[in-house]
PDB file of N, CA, C, O and CB in Angstrom:
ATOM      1  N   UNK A   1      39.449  32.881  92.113  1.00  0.00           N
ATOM      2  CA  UNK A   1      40.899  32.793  92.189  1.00  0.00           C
ATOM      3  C   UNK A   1      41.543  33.172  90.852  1.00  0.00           C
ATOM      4  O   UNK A   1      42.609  33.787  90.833  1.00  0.00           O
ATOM      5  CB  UNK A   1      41.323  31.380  92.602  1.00  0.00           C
ATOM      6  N   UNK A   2      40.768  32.733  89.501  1.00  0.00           N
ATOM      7  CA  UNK A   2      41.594  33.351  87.901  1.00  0.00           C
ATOM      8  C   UNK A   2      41.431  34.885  88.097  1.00  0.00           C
ATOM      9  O   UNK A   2      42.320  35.628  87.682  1.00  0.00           O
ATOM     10  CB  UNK A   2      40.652  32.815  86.088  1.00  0.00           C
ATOM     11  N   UNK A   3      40.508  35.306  88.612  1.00  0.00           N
ATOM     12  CA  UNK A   3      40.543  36.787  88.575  1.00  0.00           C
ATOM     13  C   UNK A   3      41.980  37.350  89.285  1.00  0.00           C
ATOM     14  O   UNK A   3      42.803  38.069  88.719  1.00  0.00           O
ATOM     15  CB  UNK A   3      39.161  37.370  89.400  1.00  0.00           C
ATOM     16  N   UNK A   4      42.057  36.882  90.542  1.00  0.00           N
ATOM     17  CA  UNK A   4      43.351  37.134  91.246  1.00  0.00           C
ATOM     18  C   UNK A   4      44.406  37.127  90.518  1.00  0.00           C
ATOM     19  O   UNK A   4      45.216  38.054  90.512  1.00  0.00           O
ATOM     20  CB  UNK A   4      43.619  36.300  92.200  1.00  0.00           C
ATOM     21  N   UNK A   5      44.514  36.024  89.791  1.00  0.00           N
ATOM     22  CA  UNK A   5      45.856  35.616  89.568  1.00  0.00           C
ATOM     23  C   UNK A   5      46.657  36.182  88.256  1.00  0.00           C
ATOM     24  O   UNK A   5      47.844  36.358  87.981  1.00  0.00           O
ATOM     25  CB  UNK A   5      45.800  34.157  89.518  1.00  0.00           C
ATOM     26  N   UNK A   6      44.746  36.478  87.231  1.00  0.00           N
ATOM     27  CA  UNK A   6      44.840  37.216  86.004  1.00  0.00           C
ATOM     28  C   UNK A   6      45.502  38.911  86.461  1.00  0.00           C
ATOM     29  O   UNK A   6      46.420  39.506  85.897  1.00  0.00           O
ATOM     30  CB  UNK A   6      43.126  37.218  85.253  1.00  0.00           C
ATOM     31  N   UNK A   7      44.987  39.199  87.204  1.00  0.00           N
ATOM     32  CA  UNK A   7      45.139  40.695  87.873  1.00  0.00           C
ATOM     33  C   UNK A   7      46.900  40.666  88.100  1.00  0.00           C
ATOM     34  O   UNK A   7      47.705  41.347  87.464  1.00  0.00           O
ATOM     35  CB  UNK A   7      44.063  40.893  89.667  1.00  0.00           C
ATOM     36  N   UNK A   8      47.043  40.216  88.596  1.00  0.00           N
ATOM     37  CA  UNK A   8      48.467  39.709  89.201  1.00  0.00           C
ATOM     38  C   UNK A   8      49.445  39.833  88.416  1.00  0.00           C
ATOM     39  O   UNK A   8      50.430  40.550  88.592  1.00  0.00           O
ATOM     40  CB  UNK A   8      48.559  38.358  89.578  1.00  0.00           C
ATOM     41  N   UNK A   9      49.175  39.007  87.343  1.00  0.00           N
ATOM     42  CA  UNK A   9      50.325  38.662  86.298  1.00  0.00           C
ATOM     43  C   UNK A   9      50.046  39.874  85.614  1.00  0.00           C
ATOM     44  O   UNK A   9      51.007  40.447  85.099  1.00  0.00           O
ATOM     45  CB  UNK A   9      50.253  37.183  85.318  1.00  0.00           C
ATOM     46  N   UNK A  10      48.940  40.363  85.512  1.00  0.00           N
ATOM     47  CA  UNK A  10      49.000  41.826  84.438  1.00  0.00           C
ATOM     48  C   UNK A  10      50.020  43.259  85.472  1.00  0.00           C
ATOM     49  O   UNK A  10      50.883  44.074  85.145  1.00  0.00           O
ATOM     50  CB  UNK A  10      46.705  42.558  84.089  1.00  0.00           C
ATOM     51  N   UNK A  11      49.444  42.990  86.525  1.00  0.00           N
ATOM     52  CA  UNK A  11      50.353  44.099  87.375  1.00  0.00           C
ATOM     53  C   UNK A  11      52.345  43.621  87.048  1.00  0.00           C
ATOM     54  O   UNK A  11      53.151  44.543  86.925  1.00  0.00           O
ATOM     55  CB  UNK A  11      49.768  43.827  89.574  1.00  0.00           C
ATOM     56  N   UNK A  12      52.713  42.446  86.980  1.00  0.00           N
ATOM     57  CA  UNK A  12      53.631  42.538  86.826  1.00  0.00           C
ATOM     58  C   UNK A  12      54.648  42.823  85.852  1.00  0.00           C
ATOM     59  O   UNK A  12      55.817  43.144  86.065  1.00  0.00           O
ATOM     60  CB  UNK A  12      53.629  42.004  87.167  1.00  0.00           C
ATOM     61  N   UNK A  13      53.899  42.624  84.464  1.00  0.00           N
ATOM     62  CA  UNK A  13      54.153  42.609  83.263  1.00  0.00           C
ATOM     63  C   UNK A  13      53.949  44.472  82.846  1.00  0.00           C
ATOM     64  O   UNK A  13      54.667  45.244  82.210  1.00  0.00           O
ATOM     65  CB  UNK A  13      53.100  41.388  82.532  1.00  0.00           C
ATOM     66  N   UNK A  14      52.824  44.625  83.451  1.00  0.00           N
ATOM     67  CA  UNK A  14      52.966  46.320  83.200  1.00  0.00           C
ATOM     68  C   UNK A  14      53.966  46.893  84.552  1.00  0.00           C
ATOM     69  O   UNK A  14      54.484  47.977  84.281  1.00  0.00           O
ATOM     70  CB  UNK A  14      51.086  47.232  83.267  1.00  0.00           C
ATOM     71  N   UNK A  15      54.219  46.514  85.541  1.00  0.00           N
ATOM     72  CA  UNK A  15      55.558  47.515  85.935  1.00  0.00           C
ATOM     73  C   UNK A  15      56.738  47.179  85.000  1.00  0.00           C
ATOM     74  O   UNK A  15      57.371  48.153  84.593  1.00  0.00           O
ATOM     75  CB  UNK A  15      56.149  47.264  87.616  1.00  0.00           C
ATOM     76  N   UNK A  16      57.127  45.976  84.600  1.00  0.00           N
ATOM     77  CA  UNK A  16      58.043  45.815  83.723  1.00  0.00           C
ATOM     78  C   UNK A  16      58.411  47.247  82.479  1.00  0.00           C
ATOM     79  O   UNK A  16      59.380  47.943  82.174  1.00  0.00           O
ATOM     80  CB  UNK A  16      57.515  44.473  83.099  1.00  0.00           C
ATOM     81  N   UNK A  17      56.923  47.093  82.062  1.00  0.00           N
ATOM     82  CA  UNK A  17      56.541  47.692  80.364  1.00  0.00           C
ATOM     83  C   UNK A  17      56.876  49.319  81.341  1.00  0.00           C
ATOM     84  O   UNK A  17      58.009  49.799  81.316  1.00  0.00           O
ATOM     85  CB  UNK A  17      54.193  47.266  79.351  1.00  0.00           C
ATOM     86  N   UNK A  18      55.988  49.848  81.960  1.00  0.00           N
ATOM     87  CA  UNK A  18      56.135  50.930  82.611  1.00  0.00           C
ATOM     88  C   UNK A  18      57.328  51.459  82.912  1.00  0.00           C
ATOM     89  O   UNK A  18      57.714  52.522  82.426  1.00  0.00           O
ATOM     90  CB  UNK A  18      55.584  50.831  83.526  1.00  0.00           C
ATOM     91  N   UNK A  19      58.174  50.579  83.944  1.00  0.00           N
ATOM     92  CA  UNK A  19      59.369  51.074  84.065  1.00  0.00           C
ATOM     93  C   UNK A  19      60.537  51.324  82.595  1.00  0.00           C
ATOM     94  O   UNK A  19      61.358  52.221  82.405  1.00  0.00           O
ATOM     95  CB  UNK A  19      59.858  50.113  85.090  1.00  0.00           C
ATOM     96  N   UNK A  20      60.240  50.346  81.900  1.00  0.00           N
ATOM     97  CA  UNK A  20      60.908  50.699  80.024  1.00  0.00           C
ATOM     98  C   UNK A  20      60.978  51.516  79.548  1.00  0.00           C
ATOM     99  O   UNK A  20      61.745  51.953  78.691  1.00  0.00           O
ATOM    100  CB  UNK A  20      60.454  50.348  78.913  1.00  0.00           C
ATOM    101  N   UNK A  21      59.930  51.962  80.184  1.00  0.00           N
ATOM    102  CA  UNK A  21      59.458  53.005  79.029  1.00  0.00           C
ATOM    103  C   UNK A  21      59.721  54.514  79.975  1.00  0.00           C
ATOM    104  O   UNK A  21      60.337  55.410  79.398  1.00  0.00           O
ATOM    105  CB  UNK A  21      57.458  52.699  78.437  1.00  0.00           C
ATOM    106  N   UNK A  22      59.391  54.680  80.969  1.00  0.00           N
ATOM    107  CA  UNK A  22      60.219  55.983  81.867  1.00  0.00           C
ATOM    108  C   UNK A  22      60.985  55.975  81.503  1.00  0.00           C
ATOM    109  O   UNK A  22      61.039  56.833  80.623  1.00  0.00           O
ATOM    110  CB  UNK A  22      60.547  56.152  83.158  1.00  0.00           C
ATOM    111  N   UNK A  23      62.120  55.282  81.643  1.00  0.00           N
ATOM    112  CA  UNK A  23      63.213  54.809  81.495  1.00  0.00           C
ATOM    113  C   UNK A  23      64.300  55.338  80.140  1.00  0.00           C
ATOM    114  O   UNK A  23      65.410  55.842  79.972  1.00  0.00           O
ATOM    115  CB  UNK A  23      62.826  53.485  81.508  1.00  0.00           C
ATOM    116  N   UNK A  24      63.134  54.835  79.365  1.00  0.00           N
ATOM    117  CA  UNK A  24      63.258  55.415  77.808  1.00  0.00           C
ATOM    118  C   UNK A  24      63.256  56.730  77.643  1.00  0.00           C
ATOM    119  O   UNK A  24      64.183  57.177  76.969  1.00  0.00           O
ATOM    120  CB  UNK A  24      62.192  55.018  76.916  1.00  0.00           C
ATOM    121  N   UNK A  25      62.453  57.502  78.080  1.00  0.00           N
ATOM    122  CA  UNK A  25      61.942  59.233  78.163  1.00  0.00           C
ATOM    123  C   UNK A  25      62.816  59.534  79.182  1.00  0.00           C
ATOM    124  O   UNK A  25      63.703  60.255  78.727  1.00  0.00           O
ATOM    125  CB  UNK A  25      60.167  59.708  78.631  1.00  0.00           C
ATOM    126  N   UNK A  26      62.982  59.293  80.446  1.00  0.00           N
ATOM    127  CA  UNK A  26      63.712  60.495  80.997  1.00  0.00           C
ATOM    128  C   UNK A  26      65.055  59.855  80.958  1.00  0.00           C
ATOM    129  O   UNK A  26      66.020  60.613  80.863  1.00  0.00           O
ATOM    130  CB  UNK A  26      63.222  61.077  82.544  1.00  0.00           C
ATOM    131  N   UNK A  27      65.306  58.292  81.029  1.00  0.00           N
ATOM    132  CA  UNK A  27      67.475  58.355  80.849  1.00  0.00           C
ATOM    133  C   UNK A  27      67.160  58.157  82.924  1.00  0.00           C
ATOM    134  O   UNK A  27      68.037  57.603  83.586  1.00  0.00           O
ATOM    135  CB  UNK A  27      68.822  61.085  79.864  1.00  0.00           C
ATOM    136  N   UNK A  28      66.518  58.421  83.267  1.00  0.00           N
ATOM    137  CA  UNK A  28      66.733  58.482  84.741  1.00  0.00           C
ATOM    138  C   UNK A  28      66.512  57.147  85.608  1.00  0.00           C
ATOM    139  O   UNK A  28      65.366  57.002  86.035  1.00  0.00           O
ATOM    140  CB  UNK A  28      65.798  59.538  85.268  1.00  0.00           C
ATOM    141  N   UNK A  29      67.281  56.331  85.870  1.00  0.00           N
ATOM    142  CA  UNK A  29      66.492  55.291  86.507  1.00  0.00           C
ATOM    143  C   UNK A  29      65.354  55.093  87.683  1.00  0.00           C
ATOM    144  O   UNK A  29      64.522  54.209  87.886  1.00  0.00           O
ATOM    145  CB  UNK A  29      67.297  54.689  86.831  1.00  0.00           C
ATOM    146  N   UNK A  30      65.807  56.720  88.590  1.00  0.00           N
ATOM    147  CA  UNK A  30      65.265  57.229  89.906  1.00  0.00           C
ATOM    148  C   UNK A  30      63.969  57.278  89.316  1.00  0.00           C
ATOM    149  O   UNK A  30      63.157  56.404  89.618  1.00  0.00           O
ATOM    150  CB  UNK A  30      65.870  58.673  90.602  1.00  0.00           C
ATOM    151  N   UNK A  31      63.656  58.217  88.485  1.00  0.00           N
ATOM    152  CA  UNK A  31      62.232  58.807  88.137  1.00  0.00           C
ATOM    153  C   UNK A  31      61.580  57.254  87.225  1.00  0.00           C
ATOM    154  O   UNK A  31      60.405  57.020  86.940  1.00  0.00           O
ATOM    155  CB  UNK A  31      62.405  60.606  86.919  1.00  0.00           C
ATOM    156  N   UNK A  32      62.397  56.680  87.033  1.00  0.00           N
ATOM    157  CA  UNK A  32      62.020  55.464  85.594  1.00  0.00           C
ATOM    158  C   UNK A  32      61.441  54.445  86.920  1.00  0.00           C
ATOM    159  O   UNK A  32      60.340  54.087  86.500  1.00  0.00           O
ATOM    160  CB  UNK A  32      63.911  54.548  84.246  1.00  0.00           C
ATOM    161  N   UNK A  33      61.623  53.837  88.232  1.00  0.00           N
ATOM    162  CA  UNK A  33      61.269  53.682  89.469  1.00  0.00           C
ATOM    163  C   UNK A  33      59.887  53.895  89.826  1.00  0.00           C
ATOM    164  O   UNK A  33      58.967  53.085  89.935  1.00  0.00           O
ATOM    165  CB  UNK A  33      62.001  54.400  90.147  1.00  0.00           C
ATOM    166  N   UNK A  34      59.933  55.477  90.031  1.00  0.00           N
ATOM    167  CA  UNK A  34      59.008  55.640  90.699  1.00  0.00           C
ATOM    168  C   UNK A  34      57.881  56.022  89.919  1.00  0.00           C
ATOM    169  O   UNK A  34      56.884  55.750  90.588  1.00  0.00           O
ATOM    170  CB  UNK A  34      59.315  56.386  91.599  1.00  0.00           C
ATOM    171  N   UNK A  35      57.592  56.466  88.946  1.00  0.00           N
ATOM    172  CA  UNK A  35      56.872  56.348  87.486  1.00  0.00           C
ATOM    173  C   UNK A  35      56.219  55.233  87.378  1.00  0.00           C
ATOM    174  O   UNK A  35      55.012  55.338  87.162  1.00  0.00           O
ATOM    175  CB  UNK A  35      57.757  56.374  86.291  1.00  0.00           C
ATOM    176  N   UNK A  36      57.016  53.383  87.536  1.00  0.00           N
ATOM    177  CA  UNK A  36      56.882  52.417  87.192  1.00  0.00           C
ATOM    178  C   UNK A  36      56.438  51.493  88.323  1.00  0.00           C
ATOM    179  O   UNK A  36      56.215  50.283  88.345  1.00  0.00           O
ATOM    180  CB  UNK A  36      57.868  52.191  86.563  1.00  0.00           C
ATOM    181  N   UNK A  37      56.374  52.538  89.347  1.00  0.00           N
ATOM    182  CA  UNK A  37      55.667  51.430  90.819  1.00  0.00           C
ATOM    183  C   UNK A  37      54.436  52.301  91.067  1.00  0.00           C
ATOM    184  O   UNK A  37      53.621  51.814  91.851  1.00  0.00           O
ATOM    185  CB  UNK A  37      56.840  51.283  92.675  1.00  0.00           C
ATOM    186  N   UNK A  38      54.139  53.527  90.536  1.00  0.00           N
ATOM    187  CA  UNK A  38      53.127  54.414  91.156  1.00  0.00           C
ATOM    188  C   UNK A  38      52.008  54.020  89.915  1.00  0.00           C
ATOM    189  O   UNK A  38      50.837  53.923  90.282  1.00  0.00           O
ATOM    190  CB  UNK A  38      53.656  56.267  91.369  1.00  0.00           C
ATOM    191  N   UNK A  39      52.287  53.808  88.581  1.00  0.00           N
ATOM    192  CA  UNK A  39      51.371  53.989  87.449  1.00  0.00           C
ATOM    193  C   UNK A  39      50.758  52.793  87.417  1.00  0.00           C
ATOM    194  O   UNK A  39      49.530  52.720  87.447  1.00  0.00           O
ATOM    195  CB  UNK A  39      51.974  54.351  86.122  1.00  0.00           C
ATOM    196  N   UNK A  40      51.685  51.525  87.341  1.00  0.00           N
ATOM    197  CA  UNK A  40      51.058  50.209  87.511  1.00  0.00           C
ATOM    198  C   UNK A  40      50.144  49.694  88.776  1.00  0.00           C
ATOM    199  O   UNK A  40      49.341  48.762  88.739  1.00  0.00           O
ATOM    200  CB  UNK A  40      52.115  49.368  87.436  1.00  0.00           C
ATOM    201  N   UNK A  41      50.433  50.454  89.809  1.00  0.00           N
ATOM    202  CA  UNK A  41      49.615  50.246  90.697  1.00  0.00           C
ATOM    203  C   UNK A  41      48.348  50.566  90.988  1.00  0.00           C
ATOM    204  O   UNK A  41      47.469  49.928  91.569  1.00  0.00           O
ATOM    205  CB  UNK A  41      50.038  50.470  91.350  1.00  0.00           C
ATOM    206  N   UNK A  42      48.367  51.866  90.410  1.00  0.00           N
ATOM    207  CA  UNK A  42      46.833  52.600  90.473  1.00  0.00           C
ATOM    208  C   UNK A  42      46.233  51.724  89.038  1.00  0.00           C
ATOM    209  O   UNK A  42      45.170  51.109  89.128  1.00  0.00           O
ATOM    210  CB  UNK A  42      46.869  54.796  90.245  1.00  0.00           C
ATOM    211  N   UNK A  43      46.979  51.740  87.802  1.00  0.00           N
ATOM    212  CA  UNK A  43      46.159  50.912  86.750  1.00  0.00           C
ATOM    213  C   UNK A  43      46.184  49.825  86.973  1.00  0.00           C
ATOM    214  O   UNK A  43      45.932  49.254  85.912  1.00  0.00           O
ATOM    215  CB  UNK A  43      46.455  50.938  85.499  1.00  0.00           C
ATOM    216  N   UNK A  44      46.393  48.879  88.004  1.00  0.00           N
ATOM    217  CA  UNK A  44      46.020  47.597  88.369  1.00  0.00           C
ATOM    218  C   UNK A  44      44.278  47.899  88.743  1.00  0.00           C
ATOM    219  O   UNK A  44      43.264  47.491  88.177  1.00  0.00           O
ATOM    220  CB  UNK A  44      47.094  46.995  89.741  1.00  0.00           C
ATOM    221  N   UNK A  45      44.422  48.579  89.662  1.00  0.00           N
ATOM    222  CA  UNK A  45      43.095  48.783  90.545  1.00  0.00           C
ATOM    223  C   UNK A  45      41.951  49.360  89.616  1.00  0.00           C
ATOM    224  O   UNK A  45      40.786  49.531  89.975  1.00  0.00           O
ATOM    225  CB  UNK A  45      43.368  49.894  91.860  1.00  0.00           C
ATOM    226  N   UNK A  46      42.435  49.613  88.449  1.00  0.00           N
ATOM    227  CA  UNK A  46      40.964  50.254  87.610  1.00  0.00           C
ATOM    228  C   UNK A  46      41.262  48.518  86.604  1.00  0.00           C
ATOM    229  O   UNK A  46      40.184  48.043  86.249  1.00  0.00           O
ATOM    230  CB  UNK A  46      41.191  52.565  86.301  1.00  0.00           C
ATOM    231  N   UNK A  47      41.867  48.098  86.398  1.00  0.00           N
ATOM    232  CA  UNK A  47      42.074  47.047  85.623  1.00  0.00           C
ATOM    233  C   UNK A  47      40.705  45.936  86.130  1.00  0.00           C
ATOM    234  O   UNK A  47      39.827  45.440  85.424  1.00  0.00           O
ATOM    235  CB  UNK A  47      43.744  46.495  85.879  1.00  0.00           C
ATOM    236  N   UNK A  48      40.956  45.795  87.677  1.00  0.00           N
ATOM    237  CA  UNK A  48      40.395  44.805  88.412  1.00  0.00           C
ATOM    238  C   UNK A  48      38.921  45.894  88.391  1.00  0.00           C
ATOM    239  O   UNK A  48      38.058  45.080  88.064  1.00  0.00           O
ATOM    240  CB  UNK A  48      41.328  44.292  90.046  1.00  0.00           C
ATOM    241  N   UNK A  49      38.480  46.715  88.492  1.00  0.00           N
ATOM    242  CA  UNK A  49      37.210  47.789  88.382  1.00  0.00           C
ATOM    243  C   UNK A  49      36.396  47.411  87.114  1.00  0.00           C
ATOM    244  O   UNK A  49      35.207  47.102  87.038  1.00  0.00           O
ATOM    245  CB  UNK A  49      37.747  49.489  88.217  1.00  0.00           C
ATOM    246  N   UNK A  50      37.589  47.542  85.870  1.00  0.00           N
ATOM    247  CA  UNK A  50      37.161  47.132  84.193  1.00  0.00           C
ATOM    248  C   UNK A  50      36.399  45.827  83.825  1.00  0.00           C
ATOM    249  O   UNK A  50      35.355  45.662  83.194  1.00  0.00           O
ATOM    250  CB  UNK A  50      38.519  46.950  83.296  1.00  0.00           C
ATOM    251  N   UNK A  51      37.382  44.819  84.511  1.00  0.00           N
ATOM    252  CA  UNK A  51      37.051  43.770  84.654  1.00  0.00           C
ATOM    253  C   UNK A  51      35.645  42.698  85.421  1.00  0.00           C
ATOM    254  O   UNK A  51      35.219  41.614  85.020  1.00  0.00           O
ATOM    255  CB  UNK A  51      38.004  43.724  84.972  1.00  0.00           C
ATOM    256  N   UNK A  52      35.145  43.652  86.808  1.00  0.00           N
ATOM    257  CA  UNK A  52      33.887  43.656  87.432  1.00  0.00           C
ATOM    258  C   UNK A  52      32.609  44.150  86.442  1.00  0.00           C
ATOM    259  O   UNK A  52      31.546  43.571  86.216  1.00  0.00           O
ATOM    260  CB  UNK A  52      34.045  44.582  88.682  1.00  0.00           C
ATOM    261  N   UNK A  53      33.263  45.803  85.796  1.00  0.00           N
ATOM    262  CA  UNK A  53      32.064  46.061  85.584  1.00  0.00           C
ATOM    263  C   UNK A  53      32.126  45.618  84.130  1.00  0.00           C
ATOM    264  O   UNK A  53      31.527  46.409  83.402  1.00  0.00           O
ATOM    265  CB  UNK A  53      31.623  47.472  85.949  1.00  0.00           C
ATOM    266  N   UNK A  54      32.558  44.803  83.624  1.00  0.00           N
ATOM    267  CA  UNK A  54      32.598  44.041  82.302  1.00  0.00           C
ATOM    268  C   UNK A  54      31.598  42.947  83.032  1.00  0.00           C
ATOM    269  O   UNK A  54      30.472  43.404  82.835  1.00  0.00           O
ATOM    270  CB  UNK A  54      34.328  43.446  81.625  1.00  0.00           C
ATOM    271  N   UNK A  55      31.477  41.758  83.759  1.00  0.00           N
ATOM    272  CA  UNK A  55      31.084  40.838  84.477  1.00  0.00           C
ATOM    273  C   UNK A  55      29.958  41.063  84.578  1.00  0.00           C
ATOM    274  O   UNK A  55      29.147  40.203  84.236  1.00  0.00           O
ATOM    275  CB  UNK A  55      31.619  40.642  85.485  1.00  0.00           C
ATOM    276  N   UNK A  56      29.518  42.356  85.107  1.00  0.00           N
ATOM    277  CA  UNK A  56      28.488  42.772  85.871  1.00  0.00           C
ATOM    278  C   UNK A  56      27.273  43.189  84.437  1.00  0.00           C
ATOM    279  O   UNK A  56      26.049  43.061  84.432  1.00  0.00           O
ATOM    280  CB  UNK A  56      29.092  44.184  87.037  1.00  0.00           C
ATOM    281  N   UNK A  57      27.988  43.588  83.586  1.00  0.00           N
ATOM    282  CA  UNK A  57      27.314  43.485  82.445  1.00  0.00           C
ATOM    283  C   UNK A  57      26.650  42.319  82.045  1.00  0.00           C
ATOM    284  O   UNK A  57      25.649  42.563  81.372  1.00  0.00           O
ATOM    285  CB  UNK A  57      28.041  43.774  81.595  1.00  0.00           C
ATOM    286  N   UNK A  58      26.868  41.188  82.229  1.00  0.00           N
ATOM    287  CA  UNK A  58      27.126  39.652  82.257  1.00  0.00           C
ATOM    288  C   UNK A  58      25.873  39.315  83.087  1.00  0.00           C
ATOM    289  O   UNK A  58      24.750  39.160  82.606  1.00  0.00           O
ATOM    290  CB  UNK A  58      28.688  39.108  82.998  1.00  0.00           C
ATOM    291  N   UNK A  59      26.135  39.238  84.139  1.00  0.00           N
ATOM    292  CA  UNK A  59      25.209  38.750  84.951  1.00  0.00           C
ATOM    293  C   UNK A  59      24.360  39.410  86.286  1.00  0.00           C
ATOM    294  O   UNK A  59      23.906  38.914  87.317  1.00  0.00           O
ATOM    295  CB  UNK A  59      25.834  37.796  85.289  1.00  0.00           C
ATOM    296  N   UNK A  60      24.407  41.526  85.415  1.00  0.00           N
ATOM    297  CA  UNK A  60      23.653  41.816  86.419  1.00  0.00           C
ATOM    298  C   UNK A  60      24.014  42.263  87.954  1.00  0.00           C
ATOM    299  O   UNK A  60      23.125  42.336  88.802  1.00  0.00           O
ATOM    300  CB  UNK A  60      23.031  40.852  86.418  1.00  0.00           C
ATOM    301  N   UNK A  61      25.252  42.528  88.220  1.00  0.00           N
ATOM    302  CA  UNK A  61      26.210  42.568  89.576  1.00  0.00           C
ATOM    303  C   UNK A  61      27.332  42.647  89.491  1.00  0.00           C
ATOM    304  O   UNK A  61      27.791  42.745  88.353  1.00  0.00           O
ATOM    305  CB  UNK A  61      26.212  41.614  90.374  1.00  0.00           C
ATOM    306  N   UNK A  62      28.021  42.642  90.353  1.00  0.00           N
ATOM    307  CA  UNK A  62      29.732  42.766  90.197  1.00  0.00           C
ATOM    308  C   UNK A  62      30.366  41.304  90.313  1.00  0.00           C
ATOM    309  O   UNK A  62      31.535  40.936  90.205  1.00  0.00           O
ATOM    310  CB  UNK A  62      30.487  43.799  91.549  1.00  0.00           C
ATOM    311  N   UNK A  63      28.944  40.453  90.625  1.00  0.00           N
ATOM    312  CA  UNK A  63      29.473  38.701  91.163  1.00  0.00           C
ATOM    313  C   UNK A  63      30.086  38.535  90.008  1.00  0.00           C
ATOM    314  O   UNK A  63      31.234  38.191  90.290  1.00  0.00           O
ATOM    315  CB  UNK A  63      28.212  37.247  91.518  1.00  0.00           C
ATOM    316  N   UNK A  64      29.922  38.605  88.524  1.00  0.00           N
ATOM    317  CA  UNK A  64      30.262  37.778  87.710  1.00  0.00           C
ATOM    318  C   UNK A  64      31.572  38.288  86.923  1.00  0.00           C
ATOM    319  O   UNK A  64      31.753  38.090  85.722  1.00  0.00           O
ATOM    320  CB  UNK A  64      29.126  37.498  86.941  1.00  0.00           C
ATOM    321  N   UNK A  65      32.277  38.833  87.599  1.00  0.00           N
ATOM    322  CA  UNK A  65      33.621  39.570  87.403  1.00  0.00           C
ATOM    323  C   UNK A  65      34.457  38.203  86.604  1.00  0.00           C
ATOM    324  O   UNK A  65      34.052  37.082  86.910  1.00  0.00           O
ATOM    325  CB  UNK A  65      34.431  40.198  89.153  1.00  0.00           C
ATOM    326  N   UNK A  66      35.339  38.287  85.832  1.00  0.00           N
ATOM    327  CA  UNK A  66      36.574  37.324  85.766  1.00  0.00           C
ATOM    328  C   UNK A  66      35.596  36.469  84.522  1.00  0.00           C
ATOM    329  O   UNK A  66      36.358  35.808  83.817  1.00  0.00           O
ATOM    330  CB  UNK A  66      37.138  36.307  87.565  1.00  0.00           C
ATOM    331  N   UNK A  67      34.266  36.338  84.130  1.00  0.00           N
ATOM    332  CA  UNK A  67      33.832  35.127  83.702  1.00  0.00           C
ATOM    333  C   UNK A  67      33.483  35.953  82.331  1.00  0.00           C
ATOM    334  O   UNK A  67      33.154  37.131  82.194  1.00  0.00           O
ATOM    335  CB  UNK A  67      32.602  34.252  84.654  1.00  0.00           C
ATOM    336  N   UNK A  68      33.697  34.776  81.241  1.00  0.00           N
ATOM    337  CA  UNK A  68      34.118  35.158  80.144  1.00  0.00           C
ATOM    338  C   UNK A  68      32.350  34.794  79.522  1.00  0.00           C
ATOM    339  O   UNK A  68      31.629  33.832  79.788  1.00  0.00           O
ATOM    340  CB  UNK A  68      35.685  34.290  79.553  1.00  0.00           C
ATOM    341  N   UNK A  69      32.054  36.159  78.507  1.00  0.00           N
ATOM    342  CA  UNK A  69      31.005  36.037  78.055  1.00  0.00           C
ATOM    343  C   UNK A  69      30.544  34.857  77.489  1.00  0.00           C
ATOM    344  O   UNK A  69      31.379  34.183  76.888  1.00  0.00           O
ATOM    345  CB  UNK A  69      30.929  36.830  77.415  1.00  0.00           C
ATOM    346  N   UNK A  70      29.137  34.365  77.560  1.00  0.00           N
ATOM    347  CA  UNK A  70      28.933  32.980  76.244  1.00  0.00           C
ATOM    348  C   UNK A  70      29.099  33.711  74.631  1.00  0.00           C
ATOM    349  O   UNK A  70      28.996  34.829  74.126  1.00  0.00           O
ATOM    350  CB  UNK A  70      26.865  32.117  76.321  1.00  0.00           C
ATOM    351  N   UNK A  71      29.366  32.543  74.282  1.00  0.00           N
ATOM    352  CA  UNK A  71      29.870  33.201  72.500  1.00  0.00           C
ATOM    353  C   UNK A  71      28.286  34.025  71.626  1.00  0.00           C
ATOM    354  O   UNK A  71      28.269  34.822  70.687  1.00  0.00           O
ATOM    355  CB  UNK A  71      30.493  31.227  71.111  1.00  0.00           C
ATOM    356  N   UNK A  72      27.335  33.528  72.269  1.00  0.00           N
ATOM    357  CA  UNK A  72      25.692  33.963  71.913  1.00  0.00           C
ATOM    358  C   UNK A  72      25.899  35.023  72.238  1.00  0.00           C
ATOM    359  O   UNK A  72      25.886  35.695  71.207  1.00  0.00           O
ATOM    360  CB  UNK A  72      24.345  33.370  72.602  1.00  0.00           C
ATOM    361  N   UNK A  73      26.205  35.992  73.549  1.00  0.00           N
ATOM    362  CA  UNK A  73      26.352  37.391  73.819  1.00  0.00           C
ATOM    363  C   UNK A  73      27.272  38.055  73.200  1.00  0.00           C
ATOM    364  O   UNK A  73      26.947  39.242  73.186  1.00  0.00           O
ATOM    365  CB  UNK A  73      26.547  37.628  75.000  1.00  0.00           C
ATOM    366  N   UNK A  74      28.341  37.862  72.639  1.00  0.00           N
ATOM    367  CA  UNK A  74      29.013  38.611  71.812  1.00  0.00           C
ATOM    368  C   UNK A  74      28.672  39.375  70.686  1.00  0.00           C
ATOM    369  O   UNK A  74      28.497  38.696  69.675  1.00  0.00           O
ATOM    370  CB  UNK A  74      29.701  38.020  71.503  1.00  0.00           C
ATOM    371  N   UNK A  75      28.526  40.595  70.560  1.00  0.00           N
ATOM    372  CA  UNK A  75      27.887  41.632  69.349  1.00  0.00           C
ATOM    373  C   UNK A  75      29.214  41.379  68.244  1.00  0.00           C
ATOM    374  O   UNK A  75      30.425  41.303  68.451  1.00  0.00           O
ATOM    375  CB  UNK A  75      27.653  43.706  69.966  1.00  0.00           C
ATOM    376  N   UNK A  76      28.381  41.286  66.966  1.00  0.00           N
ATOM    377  CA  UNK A  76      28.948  41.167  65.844  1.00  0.00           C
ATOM    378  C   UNK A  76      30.189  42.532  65.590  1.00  0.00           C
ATOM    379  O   UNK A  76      30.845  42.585  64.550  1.00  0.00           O
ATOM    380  CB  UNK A  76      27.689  41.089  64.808  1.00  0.00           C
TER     381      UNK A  76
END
C-alpha cells in the first residue's frame, strides 16, 4: 500500500511542477495542459518500473518493490 500511495503523491506533485513549467515556455495554458497530463503520466509509470526494479535488486524479484534497502547494503 506505501508503494501506492508513494507513487500517487509523486504523480501529483509532478503534474503540478509539469504544468509550471509548460506554462513557463510556451505562455499557453492549452499546450501548458496537455504537456502536464500526458508527461506526468507516462513518468509515473516508469517511476513505479524504477522503483520495482530498484526492489528487485533487493531481494531478487520485483516482490520487493517499495522496501527500503538495509543500511549494510548501501555502497559507500
Amino acid at each position: 500500500m506505501r508503494i501506492i500511495m508513494k507513487t500517487a503523491t509523486y504523480a501529483v506533485m509532478h503534474l503540478v511542477v509539469a504544468v509550471s513549467v509548460a506554462y513557463a515556455l510556451s505562455g499557453d495554458w492549452r499546450i501548458a495542459l496537455g504537456i502536464g497530463l500526458l508527461e506526468p503520466a507516462i513518468q509515473t509509470v516508469f517511476y513505479n518500473l524504477h522503483e520495482r526494479l530498484w526492489g528487485a535488486g533487493d531481494k531478487g524479484s520485483l516482490r520487493g518493490a517499495g522496501q527500503a534497502m538495509p543500511a549494510s547494503s548501501v555502497a559507500a
